[in-house]
Every structure is written in structure tokens, then in C-alpha cells.
MOPAC internal coordinates of N, CA, C and O (Angstrom, degrees):
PM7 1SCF
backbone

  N    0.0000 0     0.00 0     0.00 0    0    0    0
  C    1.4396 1     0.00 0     0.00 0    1    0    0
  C    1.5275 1   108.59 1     0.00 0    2    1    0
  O    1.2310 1   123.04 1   -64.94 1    3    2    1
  N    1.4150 1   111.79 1   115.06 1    3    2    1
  C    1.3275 1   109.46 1  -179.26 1    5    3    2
  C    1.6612 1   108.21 1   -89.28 1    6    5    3
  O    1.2310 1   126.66 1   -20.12 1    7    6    5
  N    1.1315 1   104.79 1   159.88 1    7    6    5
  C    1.7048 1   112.68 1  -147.26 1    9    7    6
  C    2.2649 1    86.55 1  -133.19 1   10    9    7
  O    1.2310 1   131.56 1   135.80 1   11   10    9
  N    1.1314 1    95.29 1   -44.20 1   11   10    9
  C    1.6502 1    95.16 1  -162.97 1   13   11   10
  C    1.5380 1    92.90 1  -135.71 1   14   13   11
  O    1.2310 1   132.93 1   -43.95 1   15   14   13
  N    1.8159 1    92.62 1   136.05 1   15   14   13
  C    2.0574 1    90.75 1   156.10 1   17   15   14
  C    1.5174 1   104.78 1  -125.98 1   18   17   15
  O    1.2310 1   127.96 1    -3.79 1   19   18   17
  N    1.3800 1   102.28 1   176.21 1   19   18   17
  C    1.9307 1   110.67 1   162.46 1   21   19   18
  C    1.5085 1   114.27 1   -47.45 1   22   21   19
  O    1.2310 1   129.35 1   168.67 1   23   22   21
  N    1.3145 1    99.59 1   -11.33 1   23   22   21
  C    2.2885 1    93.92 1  -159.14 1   25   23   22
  C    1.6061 1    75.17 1   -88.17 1   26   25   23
  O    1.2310 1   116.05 1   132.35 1   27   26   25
  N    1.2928 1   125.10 1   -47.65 1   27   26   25
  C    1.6470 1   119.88 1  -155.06 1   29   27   26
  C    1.5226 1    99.35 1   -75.56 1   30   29   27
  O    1.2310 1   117.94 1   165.03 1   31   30   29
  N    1.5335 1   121.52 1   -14.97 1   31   30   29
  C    1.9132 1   116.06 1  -171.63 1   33   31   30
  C    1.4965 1    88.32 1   -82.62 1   34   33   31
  O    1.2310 1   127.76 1   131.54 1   35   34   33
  N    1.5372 1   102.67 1   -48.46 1   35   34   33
  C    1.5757 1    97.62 1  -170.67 1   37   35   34
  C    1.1651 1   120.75 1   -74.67 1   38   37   35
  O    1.2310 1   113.71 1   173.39 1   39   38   37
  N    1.1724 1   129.51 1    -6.61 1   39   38   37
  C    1.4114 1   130.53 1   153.90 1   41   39   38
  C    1.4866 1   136.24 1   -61.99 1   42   41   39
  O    1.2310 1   118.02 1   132.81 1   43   42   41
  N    1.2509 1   121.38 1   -47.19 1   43   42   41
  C    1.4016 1   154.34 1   112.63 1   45   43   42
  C    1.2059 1   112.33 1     4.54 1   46   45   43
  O    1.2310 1   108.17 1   124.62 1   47   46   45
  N    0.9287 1   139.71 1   -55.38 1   47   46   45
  C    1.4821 1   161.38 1  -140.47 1   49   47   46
  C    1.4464 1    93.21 1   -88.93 1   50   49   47
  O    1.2310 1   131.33 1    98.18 1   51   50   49
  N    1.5240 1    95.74 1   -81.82 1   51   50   49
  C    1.5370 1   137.26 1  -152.21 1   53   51   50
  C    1.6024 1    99.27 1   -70.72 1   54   53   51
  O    1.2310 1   108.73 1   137.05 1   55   54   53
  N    1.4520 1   138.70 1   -42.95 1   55   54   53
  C    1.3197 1   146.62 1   137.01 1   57   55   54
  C    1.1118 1   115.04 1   -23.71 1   58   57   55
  O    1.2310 1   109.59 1   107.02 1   59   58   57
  N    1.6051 1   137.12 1   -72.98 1   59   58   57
  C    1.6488 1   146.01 1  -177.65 1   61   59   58
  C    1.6891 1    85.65 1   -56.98 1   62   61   59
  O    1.2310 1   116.83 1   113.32 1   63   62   61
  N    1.1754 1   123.64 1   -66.68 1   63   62   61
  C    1.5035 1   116.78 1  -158.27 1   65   63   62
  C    1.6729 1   121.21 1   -43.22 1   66   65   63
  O    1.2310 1   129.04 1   137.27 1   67   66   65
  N    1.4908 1   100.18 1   -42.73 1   67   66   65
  C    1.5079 1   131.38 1   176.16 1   69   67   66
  C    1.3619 1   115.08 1   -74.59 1   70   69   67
  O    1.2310 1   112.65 1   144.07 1   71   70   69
  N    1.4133 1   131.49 1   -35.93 1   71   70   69
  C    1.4263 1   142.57 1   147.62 1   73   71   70
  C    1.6913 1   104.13 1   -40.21 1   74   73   71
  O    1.2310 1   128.69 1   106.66 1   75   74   73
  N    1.2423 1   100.86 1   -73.34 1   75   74   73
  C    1.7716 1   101.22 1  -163.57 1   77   75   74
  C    2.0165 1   103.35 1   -65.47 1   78   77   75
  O    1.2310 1   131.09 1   126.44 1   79   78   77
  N    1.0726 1    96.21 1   -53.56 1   79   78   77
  C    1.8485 1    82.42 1   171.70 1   81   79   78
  C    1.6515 1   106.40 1   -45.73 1   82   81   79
  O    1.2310 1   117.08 1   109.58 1   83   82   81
  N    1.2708 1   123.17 1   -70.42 1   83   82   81
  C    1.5622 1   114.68 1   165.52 1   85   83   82
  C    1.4913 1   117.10 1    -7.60 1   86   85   83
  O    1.2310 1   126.55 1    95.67 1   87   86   85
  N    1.4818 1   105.00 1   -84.33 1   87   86   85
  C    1.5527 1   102.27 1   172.20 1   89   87   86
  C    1.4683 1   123.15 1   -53.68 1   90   89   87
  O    1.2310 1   119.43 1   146.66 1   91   90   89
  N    1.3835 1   118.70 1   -33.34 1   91   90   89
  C    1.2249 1    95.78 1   164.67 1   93   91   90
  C    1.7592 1   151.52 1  -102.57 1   94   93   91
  O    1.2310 1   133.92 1  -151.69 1   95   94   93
  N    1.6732 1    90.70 1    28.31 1   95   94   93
  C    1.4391 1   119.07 1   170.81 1   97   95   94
  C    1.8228 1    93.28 1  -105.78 1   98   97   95
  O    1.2310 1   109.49 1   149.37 1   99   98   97
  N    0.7894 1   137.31 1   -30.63 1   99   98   97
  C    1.4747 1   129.11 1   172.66 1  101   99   98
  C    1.9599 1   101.47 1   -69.05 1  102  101   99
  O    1.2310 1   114.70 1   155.76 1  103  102  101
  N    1.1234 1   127.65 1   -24.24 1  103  102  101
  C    1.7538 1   114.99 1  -154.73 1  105  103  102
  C    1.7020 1    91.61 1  -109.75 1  106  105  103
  O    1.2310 1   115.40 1   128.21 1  107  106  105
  N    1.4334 1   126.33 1   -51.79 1  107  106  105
  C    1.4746 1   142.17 1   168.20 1  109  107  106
  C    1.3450 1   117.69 1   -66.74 1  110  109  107
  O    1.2310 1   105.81 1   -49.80 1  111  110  109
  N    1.3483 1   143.94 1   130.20 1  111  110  109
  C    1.3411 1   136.73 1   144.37 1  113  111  110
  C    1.3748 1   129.06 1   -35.29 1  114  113  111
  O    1.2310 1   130.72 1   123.70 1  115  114  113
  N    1.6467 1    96.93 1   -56.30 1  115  114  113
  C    1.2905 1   125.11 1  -175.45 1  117  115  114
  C    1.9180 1    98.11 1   -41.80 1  118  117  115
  O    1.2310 1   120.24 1   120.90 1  119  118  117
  N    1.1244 1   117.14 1   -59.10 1  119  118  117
  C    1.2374 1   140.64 1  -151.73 1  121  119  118
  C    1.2212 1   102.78 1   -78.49 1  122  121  119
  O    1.2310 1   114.23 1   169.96 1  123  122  121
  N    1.7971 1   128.52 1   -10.04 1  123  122  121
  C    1.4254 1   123.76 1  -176.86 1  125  123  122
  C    1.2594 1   101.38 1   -72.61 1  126  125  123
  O    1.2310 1   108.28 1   135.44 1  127  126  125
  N    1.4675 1   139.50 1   -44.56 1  127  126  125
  C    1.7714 1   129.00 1  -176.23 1  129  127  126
  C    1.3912 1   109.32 1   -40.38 1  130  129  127
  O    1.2310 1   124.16 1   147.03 1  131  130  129
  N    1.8121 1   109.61 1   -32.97 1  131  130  129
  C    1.7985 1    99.66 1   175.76 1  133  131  130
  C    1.3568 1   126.95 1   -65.96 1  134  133  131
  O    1.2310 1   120.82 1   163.26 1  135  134  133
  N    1.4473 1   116.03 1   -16.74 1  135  134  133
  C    1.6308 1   124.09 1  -165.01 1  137  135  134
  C    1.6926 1    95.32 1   -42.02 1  138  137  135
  O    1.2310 1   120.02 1   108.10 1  139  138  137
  N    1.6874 1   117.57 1   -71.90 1  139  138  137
  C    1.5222 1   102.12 1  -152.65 1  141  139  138
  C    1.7402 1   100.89 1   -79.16 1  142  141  139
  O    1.2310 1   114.58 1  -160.12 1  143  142  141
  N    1.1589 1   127.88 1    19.88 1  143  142  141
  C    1.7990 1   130.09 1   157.34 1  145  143  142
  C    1.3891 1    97.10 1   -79.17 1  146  145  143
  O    1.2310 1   119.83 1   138.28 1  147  146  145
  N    1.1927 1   117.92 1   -41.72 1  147  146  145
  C    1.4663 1    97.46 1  -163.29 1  149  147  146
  C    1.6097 1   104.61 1  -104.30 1  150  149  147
  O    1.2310 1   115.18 1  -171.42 1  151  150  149
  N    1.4392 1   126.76 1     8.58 1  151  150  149
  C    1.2927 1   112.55 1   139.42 1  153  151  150
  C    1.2345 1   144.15 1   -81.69 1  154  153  151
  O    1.2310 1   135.67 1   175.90 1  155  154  153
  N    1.0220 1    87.28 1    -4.10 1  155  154  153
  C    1.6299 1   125.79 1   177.01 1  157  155  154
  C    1.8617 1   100.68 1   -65.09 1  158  157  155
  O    1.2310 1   130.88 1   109.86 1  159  158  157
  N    1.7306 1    96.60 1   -70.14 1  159  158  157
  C    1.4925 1    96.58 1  -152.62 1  161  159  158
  C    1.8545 1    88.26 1   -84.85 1  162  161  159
  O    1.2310 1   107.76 1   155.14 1  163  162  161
  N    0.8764 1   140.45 1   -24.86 1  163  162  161
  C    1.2987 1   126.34 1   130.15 1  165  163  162
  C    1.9306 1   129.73 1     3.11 1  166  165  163
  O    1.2310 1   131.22 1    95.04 1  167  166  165
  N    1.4349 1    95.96 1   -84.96 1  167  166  165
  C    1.4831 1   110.01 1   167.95 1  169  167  166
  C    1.5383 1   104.01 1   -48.81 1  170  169  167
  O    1.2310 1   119.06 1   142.35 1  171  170  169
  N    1.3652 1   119.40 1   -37.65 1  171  170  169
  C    1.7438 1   106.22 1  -153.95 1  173  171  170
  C    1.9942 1    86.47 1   -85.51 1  174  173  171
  O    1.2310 1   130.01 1   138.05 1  175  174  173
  N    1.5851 1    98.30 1   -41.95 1  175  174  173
  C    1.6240 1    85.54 1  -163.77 1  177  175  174
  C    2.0875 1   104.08 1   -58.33 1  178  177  175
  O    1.2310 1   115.96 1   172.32 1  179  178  177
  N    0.5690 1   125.28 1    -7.68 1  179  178  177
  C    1.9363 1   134.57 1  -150.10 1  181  179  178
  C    1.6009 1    76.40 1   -94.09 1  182  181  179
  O    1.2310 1   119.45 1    94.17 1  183  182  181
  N    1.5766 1   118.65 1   -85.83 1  183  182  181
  C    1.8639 1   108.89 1   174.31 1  185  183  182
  C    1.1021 1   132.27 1   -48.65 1  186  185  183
  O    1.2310 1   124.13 1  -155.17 1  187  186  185
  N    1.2365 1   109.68 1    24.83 1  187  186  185
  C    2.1543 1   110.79 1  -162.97 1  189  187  186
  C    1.6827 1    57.93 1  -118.77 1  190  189  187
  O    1.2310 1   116.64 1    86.79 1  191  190  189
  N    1.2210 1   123.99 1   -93.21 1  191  190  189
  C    1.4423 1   145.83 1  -166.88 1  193  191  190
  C    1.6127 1   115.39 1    -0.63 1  194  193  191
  O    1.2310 1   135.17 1   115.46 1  195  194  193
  N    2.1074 1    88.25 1   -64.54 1  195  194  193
  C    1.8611 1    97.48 1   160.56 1  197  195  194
  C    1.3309 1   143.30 1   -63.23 1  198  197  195
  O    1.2310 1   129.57 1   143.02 1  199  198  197
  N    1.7074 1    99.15 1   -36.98 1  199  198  197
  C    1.5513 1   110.86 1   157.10 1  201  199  198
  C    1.3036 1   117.84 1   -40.23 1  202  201  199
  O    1.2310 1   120.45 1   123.04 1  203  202  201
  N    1.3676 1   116.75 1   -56.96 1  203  202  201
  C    1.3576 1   134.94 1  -161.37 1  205  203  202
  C    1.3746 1   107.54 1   -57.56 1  206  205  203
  O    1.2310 1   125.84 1   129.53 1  207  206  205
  N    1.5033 1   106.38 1   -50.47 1  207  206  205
  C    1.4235 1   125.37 1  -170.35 1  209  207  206
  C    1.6685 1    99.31 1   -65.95 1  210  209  207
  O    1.2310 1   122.47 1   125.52 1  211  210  209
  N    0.9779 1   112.88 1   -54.48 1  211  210  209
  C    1.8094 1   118.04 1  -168.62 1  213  211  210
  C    1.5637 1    98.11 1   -65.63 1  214  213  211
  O    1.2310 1   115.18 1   150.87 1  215  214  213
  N    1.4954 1   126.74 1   -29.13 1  215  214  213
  C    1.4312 1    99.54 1  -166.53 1  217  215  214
  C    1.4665 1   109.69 1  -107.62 1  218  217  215
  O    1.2310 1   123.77 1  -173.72 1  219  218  217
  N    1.7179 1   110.37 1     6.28 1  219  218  217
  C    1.6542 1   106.12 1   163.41 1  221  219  218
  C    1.3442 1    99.37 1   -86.41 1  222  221  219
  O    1.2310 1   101.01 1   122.36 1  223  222  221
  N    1.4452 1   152.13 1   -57.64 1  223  222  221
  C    0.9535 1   128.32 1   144.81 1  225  223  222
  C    1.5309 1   152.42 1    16.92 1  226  225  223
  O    1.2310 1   133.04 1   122.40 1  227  226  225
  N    1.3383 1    92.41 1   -57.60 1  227  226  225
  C    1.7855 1   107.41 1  -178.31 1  229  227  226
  C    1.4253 1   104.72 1   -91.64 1  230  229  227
  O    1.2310 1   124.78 1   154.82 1  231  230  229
  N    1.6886 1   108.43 1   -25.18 1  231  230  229
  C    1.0159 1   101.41 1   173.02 1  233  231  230
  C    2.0469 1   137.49 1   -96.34 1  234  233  231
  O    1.2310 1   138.77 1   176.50 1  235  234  233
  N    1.7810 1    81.22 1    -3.50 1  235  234  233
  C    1.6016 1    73.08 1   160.26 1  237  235  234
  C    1.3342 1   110.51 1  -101.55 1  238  237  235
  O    1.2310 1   117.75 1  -173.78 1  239  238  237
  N    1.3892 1   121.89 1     6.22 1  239  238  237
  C    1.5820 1   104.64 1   165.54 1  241  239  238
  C    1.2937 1   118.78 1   -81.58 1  242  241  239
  O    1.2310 1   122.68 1   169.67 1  243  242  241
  N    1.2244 1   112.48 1   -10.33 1  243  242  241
  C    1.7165 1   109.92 1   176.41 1  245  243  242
  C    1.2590 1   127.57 1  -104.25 1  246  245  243
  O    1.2310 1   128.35 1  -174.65 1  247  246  245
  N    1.6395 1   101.52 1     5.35 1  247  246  245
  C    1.7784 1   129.42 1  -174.35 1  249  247  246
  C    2.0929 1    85.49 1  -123.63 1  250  249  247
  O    1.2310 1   119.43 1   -84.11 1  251  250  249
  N    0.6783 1   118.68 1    95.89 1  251  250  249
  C    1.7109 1    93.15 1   156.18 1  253  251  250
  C    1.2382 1   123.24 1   -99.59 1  254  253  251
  O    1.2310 1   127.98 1   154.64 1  255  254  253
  N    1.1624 1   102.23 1   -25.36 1  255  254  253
  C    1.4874 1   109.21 1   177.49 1  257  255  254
  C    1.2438 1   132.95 1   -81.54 1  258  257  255
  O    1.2310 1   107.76 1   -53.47 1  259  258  257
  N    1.5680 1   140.45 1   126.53 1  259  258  257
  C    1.3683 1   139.58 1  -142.94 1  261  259  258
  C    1.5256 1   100.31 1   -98.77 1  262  261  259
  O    1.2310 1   111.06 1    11.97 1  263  262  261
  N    0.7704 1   134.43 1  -168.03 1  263  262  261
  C    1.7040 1   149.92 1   172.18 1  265  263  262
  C    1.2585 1   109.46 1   -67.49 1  266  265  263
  O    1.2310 1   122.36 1   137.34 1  267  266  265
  N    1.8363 1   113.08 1   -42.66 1  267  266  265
  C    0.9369 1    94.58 1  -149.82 1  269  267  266
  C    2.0432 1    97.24 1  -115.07 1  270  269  267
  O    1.2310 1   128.72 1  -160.10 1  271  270  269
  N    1.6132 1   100.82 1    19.90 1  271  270  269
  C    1.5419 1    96.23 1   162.90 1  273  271  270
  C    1.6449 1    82.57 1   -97.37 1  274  273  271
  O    1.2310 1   107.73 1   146.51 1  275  274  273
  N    1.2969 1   140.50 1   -33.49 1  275  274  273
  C    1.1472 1   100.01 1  -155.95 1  277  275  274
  C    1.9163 1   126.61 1   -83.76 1  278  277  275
  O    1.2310 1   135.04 1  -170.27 1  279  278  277
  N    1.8265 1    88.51 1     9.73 1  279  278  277
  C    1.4369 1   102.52 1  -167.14 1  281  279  278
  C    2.0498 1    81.71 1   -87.97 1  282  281  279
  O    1.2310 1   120.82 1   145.76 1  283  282  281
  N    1.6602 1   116.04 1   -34.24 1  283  282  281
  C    1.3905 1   101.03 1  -166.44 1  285  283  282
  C    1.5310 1   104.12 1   -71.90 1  286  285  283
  O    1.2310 1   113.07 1   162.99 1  287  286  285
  N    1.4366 1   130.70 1   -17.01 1  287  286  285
  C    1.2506 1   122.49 1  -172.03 1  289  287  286
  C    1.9146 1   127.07 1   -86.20 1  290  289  287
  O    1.2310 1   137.07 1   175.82 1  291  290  289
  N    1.8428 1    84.54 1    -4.18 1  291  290  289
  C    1.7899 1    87.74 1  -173.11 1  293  291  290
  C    1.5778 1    87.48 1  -112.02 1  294  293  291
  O    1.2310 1   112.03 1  -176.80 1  295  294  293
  N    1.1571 1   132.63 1     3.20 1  295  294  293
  C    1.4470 1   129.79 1   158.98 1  297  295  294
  C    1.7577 1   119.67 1   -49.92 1  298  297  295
  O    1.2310 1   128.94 1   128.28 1  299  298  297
  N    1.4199 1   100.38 1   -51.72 1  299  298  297
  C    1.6651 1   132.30 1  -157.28 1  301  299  298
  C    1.8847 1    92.77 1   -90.85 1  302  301  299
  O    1.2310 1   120.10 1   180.00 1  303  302  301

């Protein structure tokens, strides 16, 4: 059962990254030209996030079985 992928780290990522530029185009001047970059990488981290979400999903419906039924089923 997969629990986490790369789309959801890199989503994650790319969200916090886009958050903190946010804050720091709101506290700096300098830093306001970043505002629409970091709504930007914002937007991208939010679809990394859903991707992520939809394809652990899809993929434990087409895996159901964990490691460790399939270690109890070649026992028997």
C-alpha cells in the first residue's frame, strides 16, 4: 500500500517554496516582483499535490495487496 509518491514530495516542496516567497514579497519590497512567481509555483505545487493524490490512489486499487499478504499467501 503506497502511502506517499515524488508528485506529493514535489508538490510539497513547490507549495512551502511558493508560500515563503509569498511571505517574502509581502515583508521586502525588493521581493514584491516575486509575488506572481510564487503564485505561480504555488498553482504548480497544489497540481503536483492532486496528481500525487489521484495516482496513489489508482494505484492501490490496482495493487491491493501489500507485501505482507502477499508474503502470507506463498506461505500456505
Amino acid at each position: 500500500m503506497e502511502r506517499i509518491n515524488g508528485e506529493t514530495i514535489s508538490g510539497a516542496a513547490l507549495t512551502l517554496l511558493g508560500v515563503l516567497f509569498l511571505i517574502a514579497g509581502q515583508l521586502n519590497t525588493i521581493w514584491t516582483a516575486v509575488i506572481p512567481t510564487a503564485a505561480l509555483l504555488i498553482a504548480i505545487g497544489v497540481a503536483l499535490l492532486a496528481l500525487g493524490r489521484y495516482t496513489t490512489i489508482k494505484s492501490n486499487r490496482t495493487h491491493p495487496h501489500t507485501e505482507e499478504h502477499a508474503q502470507e499467501h506463498s506461505r500456505h
